[in-house]
N, CA and C atoms of all chains as a GROMACS GRO file, in nm:
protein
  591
    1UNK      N    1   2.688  -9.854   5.391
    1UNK     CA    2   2.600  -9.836   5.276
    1UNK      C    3   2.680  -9.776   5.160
    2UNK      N    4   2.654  -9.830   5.046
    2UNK     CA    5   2.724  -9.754   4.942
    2UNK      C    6   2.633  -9.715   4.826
    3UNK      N    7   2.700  -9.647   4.735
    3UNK     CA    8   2.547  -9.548   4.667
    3UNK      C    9   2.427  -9.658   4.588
    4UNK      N   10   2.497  -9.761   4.523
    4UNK     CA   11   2.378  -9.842   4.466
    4UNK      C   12   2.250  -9.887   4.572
    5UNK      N   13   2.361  -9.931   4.719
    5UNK     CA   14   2.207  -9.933   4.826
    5UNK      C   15   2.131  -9.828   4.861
    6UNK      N   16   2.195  -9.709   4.852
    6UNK     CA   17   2.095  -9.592   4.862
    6UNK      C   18   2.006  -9.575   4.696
    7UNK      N   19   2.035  -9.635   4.648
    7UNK     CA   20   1.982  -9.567   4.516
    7UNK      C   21   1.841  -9.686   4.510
    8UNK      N   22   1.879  -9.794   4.544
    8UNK     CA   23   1.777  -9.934   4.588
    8UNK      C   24   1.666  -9.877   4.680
    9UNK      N   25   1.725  -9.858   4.819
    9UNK     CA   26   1.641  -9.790   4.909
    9UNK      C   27   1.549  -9.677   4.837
   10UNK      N   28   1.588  -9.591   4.777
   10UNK     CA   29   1.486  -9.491   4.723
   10UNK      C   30   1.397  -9.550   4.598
   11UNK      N   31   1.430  -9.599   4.513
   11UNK     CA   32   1.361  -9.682   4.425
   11UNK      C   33   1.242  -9.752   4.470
   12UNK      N   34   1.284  -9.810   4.586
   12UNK     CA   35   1.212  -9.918   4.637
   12UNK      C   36   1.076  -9.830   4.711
   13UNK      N   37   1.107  -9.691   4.773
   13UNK     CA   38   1.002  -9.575   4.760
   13UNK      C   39   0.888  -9.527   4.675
   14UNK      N   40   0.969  -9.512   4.539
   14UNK     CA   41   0.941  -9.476   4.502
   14UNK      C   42   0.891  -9.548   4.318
   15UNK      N   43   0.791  -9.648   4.361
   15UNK     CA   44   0.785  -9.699   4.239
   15UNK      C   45   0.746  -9.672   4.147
   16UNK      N   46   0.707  -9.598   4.116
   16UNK     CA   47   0.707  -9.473   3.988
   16UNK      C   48   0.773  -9.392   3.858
   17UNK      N   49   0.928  -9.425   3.966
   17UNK     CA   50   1.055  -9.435   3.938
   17UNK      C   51   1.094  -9.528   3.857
   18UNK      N   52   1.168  -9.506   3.735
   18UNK     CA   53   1.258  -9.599   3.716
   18UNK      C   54   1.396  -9.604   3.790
   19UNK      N   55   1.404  -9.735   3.827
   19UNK     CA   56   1.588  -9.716   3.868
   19UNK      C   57   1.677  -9.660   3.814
   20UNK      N   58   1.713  -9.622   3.699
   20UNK     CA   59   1.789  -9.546   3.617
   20UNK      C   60   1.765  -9.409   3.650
   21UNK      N   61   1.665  -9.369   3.659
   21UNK     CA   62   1.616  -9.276   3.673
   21UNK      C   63   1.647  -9.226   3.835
   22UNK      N   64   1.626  -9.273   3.939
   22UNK     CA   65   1.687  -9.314   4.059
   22UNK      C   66   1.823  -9.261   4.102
   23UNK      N   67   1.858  -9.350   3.955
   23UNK     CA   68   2.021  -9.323   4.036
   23UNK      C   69   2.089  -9.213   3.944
   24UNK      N   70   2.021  -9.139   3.828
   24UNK     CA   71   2.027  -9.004   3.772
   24UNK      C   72   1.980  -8.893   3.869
   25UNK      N   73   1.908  -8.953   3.949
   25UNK     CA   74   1.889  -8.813   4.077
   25UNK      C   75   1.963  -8.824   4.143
   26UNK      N   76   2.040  -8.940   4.236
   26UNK     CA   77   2.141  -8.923   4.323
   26UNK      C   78   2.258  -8.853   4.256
   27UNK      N   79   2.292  -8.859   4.158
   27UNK     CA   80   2.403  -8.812   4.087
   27UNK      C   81   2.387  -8.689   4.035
   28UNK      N   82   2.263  -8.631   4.029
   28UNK     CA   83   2.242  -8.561   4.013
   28UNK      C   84   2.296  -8.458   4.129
   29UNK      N   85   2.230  -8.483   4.240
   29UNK     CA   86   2.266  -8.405   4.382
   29UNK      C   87   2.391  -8.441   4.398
   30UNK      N   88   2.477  -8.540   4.384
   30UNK     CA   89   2.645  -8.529   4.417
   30UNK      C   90   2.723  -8.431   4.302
   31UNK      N   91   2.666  -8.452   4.235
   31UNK     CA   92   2.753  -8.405   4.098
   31UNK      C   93   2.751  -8.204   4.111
   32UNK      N   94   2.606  -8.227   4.149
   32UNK     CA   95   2.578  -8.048   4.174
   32UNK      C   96   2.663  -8.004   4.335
   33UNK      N   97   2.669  -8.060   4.423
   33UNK     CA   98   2.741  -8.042   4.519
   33UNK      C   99   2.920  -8.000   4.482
   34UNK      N  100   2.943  -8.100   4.407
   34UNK     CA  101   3.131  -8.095   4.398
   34UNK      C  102   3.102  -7.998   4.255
   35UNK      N  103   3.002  -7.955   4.178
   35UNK     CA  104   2.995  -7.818   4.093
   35UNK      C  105   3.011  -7.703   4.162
   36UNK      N  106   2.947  -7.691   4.277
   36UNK     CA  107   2.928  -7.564   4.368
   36UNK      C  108   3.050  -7.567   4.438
   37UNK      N  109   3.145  -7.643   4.460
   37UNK     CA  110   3.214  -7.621   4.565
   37UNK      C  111   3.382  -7.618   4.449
   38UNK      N  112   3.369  -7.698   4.320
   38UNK     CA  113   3.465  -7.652   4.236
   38UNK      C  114   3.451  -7.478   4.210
   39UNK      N  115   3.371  -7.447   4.274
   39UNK     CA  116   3.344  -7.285   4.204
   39UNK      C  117   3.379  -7.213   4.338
   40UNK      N  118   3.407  -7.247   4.439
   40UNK     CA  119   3.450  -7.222   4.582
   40UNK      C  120   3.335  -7.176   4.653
   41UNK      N  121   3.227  -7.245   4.605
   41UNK     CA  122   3.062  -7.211   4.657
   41UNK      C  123   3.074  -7.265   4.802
   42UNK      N  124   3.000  -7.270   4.866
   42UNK     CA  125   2.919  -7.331   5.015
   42UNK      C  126   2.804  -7.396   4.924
   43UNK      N  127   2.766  -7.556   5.038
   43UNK     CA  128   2.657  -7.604   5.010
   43UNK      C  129   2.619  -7.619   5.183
   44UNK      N  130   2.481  -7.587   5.216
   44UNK     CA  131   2.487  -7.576   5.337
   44UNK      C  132   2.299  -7.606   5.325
   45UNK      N  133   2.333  -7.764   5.389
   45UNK     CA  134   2.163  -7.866   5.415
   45UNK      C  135   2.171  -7.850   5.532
   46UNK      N  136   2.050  -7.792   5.582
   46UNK     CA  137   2.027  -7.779   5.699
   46UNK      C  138   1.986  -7.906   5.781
   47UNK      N  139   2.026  -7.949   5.882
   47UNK     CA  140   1.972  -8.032   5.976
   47UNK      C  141   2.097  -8.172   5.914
   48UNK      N  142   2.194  -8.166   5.799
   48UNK     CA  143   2.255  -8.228   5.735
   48UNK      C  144   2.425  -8.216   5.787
   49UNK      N  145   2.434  -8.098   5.733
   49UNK     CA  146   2.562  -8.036   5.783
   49UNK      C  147   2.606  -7.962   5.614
   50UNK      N  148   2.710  -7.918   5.630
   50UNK     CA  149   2.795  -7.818   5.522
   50UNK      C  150   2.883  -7.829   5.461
   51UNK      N  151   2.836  -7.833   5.352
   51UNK     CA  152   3.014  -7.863   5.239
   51UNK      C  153   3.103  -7.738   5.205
   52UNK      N  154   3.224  -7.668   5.212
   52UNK     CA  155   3.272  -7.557   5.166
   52UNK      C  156   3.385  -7.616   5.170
   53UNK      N  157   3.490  -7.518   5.088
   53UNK     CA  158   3.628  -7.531   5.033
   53UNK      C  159   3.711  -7.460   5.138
   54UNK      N  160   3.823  -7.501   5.174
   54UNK     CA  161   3.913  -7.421   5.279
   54UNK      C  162   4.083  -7.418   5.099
   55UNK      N  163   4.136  -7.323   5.148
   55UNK     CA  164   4.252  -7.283   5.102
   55UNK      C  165   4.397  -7.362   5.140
   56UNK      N  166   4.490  -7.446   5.092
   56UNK     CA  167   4.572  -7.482   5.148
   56UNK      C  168   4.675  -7.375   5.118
   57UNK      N  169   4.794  -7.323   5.166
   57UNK     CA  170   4.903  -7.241   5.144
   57UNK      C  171   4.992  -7.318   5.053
   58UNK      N  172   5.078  -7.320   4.963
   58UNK     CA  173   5.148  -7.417   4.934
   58UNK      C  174   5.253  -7.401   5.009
   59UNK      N  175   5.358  -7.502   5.055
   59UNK     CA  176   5.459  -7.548   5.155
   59UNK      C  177   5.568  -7.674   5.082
   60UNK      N  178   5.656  -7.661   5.180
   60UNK     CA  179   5.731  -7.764   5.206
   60UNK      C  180   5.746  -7.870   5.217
   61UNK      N  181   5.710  -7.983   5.156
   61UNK     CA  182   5.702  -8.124   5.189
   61UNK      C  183   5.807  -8.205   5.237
   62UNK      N  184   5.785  -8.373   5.247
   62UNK     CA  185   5.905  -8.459   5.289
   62UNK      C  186   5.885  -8.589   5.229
   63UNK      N  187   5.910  -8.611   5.110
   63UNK     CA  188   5.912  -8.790   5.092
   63UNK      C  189   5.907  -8.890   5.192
   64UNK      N  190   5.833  -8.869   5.276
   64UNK     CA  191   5.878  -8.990   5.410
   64UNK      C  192   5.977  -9.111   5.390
   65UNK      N  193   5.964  -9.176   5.261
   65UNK     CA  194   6.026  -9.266   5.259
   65UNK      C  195   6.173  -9.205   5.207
   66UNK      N  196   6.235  -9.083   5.161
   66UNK     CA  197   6.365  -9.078   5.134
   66UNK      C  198   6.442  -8.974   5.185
   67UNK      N  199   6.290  -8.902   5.268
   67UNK     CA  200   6.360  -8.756   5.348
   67UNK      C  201   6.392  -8.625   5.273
   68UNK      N  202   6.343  -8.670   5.114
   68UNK     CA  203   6.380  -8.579   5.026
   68UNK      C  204   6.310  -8.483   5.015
   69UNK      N  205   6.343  -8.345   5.011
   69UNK     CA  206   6.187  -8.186   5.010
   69UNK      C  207   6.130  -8.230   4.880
   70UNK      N  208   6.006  -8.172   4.892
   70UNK     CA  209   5.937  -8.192   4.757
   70UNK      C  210   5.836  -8.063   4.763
   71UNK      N  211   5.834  -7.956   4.702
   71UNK     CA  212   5.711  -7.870   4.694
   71UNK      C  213   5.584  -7.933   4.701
   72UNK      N  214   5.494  -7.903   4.772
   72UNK     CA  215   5.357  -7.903   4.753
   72UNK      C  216   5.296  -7.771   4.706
   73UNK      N  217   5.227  -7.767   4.618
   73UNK     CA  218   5.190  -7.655   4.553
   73UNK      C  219   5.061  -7.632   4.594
   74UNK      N  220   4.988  -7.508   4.634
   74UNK     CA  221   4.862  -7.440   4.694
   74UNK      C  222   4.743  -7.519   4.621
   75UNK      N  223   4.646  -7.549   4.710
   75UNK     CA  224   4.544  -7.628   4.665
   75UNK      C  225   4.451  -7.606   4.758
   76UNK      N  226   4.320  -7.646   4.724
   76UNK     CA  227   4.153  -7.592   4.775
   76UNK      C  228   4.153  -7.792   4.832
   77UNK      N  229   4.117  -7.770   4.965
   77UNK     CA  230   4.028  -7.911   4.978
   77UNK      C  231   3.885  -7.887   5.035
   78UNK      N  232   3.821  -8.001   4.983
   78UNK     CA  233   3.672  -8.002   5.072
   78UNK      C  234   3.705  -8.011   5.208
   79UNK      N  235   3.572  -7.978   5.272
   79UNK     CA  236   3.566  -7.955   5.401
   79UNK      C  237   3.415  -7.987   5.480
   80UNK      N  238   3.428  -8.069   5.553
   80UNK     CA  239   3.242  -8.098   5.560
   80UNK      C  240   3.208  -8.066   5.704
   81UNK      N  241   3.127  -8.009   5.758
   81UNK     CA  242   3.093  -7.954   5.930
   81UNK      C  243   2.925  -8.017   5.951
   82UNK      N  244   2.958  -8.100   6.029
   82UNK     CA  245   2.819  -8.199   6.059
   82UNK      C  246   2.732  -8.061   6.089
   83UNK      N  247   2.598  -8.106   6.058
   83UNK     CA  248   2.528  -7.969   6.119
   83UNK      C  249   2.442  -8.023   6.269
   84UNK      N  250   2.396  -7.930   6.297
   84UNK     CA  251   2.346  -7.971   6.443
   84UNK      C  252   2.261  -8.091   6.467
   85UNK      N  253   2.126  -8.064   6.360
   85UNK     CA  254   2.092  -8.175   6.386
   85UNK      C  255   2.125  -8.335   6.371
   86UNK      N  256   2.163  -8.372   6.307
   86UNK     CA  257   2.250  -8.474   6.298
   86UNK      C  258   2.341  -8.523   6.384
   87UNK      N  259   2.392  -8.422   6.457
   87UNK     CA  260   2.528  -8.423   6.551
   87UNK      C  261   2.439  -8.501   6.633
   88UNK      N  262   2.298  -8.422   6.689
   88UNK     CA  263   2.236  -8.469   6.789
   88UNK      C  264   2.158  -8.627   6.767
   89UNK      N  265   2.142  -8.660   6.644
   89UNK     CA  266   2.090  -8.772   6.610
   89UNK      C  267   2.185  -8.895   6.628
   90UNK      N  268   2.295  -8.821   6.636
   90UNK     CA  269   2.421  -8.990   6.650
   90UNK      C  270   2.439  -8.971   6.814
   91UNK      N  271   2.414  -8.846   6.904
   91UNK     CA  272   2.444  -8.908   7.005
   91UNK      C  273   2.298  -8.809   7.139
   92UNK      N  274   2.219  -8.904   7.079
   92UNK     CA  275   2.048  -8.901   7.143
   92UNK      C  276   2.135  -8.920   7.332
   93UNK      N  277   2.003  -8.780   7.355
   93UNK     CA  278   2.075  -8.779   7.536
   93UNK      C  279   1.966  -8.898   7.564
   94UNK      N  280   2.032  -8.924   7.684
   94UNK     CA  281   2.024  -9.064   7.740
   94UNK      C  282   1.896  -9.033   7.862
   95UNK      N  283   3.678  -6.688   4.277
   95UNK     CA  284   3.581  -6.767   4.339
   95UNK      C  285   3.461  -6.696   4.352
   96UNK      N  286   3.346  -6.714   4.404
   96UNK     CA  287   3.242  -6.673   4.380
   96UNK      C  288   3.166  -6.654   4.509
   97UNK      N  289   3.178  -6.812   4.628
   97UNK     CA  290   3.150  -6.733   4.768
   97UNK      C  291   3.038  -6.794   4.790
   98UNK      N  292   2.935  -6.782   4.700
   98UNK     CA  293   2.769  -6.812   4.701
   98UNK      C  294   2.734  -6.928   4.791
   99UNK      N  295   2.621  -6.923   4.841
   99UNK     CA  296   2.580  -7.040   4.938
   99UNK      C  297   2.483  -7.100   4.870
  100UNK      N  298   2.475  -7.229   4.842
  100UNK     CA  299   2.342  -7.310   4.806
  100UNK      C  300   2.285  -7.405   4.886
  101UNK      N  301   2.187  -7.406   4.906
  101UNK     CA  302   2.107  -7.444   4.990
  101UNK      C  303   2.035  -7.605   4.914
  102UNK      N  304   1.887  -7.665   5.009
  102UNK     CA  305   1.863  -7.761   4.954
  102UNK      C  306   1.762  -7.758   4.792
  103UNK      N  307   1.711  -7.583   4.809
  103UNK     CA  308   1.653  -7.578   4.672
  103UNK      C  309   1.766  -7.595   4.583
  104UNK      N  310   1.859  -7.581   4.603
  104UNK     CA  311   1.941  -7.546   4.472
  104UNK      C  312   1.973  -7.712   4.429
  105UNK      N  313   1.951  -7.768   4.531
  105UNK     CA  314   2.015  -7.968   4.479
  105UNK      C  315   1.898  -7.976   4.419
  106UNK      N  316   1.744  -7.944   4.469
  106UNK     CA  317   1.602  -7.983   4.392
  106UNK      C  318   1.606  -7.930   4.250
  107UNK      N  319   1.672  -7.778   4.241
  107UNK     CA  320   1.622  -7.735   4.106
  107UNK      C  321   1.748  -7.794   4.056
  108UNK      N  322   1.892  -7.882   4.086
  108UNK     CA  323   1.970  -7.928   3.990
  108UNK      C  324   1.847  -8.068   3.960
  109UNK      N  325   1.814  -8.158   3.998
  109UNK     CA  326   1.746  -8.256   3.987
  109UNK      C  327   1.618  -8.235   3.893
  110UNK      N  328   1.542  -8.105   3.930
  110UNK     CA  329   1.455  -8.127   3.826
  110UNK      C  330   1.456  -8.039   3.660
  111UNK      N  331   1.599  -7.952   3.703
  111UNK     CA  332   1.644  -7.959   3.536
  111UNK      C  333   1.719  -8.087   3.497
  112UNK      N  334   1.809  -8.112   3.561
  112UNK     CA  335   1.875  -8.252   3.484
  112UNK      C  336   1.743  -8.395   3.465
  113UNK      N  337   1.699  -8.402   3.563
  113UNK     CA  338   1.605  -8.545   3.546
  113UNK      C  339   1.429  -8.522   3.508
  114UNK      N  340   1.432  -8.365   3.470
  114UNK     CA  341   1.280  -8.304   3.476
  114UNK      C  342   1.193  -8.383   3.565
  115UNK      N  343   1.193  -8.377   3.673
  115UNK     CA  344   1.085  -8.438   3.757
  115UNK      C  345   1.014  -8.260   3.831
  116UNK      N  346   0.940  -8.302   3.867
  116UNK     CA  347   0.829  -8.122   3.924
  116UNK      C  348   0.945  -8.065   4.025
  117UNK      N  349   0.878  -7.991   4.081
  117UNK     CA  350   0.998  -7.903   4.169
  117UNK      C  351   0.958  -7.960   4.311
  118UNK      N  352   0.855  -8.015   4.328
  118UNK     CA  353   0.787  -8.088   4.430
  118UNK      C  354   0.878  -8.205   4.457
  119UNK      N  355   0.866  -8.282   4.347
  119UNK     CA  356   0.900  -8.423   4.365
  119UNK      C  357   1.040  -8.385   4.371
  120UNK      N  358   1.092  -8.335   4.304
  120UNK     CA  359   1.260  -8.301   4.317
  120UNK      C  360   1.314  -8.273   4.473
  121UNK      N  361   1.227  -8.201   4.546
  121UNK     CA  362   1.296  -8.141   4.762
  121UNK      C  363   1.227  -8.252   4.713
  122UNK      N  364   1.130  -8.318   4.755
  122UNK     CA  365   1.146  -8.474   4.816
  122UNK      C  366   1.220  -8.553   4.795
  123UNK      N  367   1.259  -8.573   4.705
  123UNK     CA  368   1.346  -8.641   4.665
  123UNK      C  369   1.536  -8.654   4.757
  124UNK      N  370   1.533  -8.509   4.712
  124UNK     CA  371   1.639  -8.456   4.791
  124UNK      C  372   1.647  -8.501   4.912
  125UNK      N  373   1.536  -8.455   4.992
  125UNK     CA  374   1.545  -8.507   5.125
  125UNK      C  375   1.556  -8.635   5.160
  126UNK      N  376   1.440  -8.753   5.062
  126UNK     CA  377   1.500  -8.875   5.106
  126UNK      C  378   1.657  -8.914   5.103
  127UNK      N  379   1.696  -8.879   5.017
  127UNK     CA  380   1.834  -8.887   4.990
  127UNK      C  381   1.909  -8.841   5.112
  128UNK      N  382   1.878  -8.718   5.174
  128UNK     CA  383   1.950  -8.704   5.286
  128UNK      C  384   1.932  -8.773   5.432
  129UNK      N  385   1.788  -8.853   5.417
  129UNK     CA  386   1.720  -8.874   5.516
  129UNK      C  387   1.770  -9.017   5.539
  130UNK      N  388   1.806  -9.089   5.400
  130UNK     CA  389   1.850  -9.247   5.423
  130UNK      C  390   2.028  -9.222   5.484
  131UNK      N  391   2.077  -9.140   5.366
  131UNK     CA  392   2.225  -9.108   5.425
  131UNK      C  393   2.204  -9.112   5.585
  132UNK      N  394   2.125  -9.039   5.612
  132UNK     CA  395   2.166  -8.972   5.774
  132UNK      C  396   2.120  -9.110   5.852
  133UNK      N  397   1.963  -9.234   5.826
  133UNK     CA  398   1.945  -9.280   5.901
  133UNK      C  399   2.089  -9.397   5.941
  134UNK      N  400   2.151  -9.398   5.778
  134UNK     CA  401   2.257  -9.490   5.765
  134UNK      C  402   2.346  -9.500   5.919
  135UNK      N  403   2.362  -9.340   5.932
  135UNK     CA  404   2.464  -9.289   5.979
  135UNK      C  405   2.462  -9.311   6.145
  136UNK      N  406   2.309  -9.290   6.159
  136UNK     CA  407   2.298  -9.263   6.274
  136UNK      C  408   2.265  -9.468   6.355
  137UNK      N  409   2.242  -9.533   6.269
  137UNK     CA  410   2.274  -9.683   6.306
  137UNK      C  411   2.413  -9.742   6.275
  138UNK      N  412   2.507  -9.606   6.300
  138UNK     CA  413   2.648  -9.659   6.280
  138UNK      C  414   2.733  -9.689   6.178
  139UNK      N  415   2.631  -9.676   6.070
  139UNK     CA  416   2.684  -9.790   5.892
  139UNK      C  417   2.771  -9.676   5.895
  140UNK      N  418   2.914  -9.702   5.788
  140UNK     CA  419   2.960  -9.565   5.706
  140UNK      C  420   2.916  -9.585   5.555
  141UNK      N  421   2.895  -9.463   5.515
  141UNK     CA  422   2.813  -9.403   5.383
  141UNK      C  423   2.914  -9.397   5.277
  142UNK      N  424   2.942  -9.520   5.151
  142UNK     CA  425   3.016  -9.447   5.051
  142UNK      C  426   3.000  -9.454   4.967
  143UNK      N  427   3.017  -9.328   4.912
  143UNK     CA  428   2.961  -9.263   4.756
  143UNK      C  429   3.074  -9.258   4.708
  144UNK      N  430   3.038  -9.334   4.545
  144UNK     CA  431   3.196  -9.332   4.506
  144UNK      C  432   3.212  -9.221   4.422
  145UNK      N  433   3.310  -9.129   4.392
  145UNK     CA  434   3.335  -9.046   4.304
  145UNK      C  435   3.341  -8.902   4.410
  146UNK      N  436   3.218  -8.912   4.510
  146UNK     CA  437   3.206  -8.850   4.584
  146UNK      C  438   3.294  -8.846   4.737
  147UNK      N  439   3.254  -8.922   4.818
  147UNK     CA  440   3.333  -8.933   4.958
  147UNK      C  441   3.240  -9.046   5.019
  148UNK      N  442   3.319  -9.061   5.150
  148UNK     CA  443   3.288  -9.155   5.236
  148UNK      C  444   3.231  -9.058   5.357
  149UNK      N  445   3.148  -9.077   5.441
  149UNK     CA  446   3.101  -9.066   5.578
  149UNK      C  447   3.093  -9.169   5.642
  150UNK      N  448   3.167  -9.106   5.750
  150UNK     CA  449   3.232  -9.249   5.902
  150UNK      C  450   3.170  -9.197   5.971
  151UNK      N  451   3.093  -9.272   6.097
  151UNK     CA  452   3.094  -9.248   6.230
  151UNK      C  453   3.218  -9.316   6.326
  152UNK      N  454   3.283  -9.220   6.396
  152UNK     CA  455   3.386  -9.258   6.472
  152UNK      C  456   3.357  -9.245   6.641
  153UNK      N  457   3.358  -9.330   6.700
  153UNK     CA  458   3.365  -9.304   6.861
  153UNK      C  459   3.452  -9.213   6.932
  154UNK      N  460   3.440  -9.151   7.012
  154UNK     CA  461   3.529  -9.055   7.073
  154UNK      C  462   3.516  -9.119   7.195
  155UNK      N  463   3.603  -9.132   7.258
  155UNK     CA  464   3.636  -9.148   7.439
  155UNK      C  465   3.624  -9.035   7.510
  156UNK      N  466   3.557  -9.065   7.625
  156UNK     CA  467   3.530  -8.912   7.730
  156UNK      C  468   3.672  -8.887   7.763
  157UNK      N  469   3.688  -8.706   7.786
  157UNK     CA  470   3.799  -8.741   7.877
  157UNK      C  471   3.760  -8.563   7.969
  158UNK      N  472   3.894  -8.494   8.002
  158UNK     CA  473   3.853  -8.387   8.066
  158UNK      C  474   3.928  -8.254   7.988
  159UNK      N  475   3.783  -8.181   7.966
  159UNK     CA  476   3.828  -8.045   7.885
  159UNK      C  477   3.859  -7.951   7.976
  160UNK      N  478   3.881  -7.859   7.932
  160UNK     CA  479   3.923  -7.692   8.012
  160UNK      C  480   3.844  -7.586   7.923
  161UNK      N  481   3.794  -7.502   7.997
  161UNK     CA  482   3.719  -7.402   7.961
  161UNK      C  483   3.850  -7.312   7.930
  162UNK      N  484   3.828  -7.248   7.805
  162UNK     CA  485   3.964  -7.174   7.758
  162UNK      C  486   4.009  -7.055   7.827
  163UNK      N  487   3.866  -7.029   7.884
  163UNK     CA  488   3.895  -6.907   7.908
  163UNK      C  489   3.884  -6.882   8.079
  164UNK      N  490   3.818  -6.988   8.137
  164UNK     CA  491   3.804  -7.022   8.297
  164UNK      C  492   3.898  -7.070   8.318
  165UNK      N  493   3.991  -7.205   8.251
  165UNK     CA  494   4.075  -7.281   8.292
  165UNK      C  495   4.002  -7.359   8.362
  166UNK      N  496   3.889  -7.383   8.380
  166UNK     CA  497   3.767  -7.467   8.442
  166UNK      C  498   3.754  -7.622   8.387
  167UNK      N  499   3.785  -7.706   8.472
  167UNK     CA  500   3.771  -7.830   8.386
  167UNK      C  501   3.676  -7.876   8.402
  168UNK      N  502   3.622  -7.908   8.270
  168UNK     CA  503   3.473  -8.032   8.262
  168UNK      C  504   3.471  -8.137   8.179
  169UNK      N  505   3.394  -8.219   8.195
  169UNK     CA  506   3.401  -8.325   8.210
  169UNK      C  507   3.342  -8.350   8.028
  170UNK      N  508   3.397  -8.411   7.920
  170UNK     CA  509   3.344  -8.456   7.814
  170UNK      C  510   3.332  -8.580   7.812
  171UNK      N  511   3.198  -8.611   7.765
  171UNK     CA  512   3.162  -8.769   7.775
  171UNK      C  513   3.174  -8.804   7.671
  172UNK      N  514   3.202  -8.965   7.628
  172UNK     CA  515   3.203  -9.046   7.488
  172UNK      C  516   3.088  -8.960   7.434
  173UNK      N  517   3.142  -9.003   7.329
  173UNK     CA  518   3.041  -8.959   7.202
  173UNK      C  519   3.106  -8.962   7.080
  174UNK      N  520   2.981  -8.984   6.969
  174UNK     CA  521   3.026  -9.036   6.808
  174UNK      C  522   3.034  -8.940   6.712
  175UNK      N  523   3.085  -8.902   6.665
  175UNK     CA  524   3.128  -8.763   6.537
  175UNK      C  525   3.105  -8.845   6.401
  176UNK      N  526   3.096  -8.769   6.325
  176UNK     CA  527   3.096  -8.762   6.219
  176UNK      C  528   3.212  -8.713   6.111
  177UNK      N  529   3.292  -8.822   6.029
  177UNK     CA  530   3.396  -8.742   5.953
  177UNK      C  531   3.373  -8.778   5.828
  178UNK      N  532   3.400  -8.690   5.753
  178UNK     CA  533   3.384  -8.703   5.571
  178UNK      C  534   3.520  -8.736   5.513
  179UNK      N  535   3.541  -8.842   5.441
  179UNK     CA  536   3.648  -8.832   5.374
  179UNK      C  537   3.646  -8.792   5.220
  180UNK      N  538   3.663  -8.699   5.145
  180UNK     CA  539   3.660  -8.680   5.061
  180UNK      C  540   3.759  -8.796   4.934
  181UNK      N  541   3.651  -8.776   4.818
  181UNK     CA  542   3.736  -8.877   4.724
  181UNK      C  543   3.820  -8.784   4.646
  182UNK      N  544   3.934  -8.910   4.592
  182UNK     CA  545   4.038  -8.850   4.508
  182UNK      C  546   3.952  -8.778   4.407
  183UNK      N  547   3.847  -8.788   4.370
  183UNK     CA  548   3.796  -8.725   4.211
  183UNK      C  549   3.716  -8.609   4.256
  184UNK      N  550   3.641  -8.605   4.354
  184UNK     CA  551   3.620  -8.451   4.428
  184UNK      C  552   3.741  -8.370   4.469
  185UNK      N  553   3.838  -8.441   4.549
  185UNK     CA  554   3.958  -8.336   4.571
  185UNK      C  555   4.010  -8.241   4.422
  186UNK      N  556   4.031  -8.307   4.316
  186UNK     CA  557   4.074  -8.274   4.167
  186UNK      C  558   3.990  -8.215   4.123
  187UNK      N  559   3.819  -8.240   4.088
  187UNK     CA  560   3.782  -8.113   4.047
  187UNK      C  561   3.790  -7.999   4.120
  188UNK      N  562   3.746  -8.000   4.256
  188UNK     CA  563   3.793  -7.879   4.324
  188UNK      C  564   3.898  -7.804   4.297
  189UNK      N  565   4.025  -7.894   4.242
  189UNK     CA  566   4.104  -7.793   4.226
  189UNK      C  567   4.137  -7.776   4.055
  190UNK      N  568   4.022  -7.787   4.011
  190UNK     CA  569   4.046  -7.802   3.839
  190UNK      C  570   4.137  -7.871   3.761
  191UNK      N  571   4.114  -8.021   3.864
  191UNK     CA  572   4.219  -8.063   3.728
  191UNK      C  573   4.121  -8.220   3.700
  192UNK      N  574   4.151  -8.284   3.613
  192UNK     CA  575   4.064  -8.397   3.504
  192UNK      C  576   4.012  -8.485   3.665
  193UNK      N  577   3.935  -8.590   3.645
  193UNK     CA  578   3.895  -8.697   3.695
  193UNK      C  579   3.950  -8.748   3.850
  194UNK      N  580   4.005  -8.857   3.810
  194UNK     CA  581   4.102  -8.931   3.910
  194UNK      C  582   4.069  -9.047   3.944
  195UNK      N  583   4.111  -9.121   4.028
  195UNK     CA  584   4.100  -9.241   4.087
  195UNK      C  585   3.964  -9.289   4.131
  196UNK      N  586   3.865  -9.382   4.061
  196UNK     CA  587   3.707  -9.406   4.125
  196UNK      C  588   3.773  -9.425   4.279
  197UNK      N  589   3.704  -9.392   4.406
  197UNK     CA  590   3.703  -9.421   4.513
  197UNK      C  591   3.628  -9.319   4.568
   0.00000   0.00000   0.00000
């Protein structure tokens, strides 16, 4: 699925909606997510799972292709932790 | 940095200041949004949002764990995880710098 089919799927909910309008709310909620987490916030949907920032150290690198060092300089990446319920929704006991 | 946790009010009240819809319709909203993502997920599709990231479901193969602290081995069965790949243009604002690559 990619965001225009999610943005279809909800539209198609919600006819009330304009589609534009639609897909100004999905973007809305992505856009506020990577706001909170540029700020080194936690976003944490329950039954969803959790977005937060981890710290990289900066280090040592390797050009793979020439073997040559190259600094990598300290940097924040996202980080996402399925939350429970969900975990349990992809793998329903048998 | 700042630390703060936001929760799903905080995606409703971004939605119904940016798109003024009620504060009602805004958590619903929200939730469908999380509710299609997840059914996506859970019939296997992977989820991608561009600008944002991708969500995969990946299969895992059973095999045999050890209790760390028993040295006790048990038994882990297949099962499907969930991984996020973050996009080049989320990695960069995170770390304050311009845009980047749509993907």
């Amino acid at each position: 699925m990619i965001k225009s089919e999610l943005v279809d799927q909800i539209a198609e909910k919600n006819p009330h909606l304009y589609h534009r309008d639609v897909e100004r709310i999905v973007n809305a909620v992505l856009d506020e997510i990577v706001r909170a987490m540029s700020e080194g916030d936690r976003v944490e949907l329950r039954g969803f799972g959790a977005f937060s920032v981890k710290s990289r150290q900066a280090r040592t690198g390797r050009n793979p292709r020439t073997g040559s060092a190259v600094e990598v300089s300290a940097k924040r990446v996202p980080f996402f932790k399925t939350g429970k319920e969900l975990r349990e929704r992809l793998n329903p006991k048998a | 940095m700042a630390g703060k946790t936001l929760t799903r009010a905080d995606l409703s009240e971004a939605v119904h200041r940016q798109v003024g819809l009620s504060r009602t319709e805004s958590a619903e909203l929200v939730k469908s949004i999380l509710d299609r993502v997840t059914d996506a997920l859970e019939a296997g599709q992977s989820v991608k949002l561009s600008s944002f990231g991708t969500f995969m479901v990946r299969s895992k193969g059973g095999r045999v764990g050890r209790n760390p602290k028993t040295g006790e081995e048990v038994p882990i069965t297949p099962r499907r995880v969930l991984v996020f790949r973050p996009s080049q243009v989320m990695k960069n604002q995170i770390n304050g710098l311009e845009g980047g690559d749509e993907d």
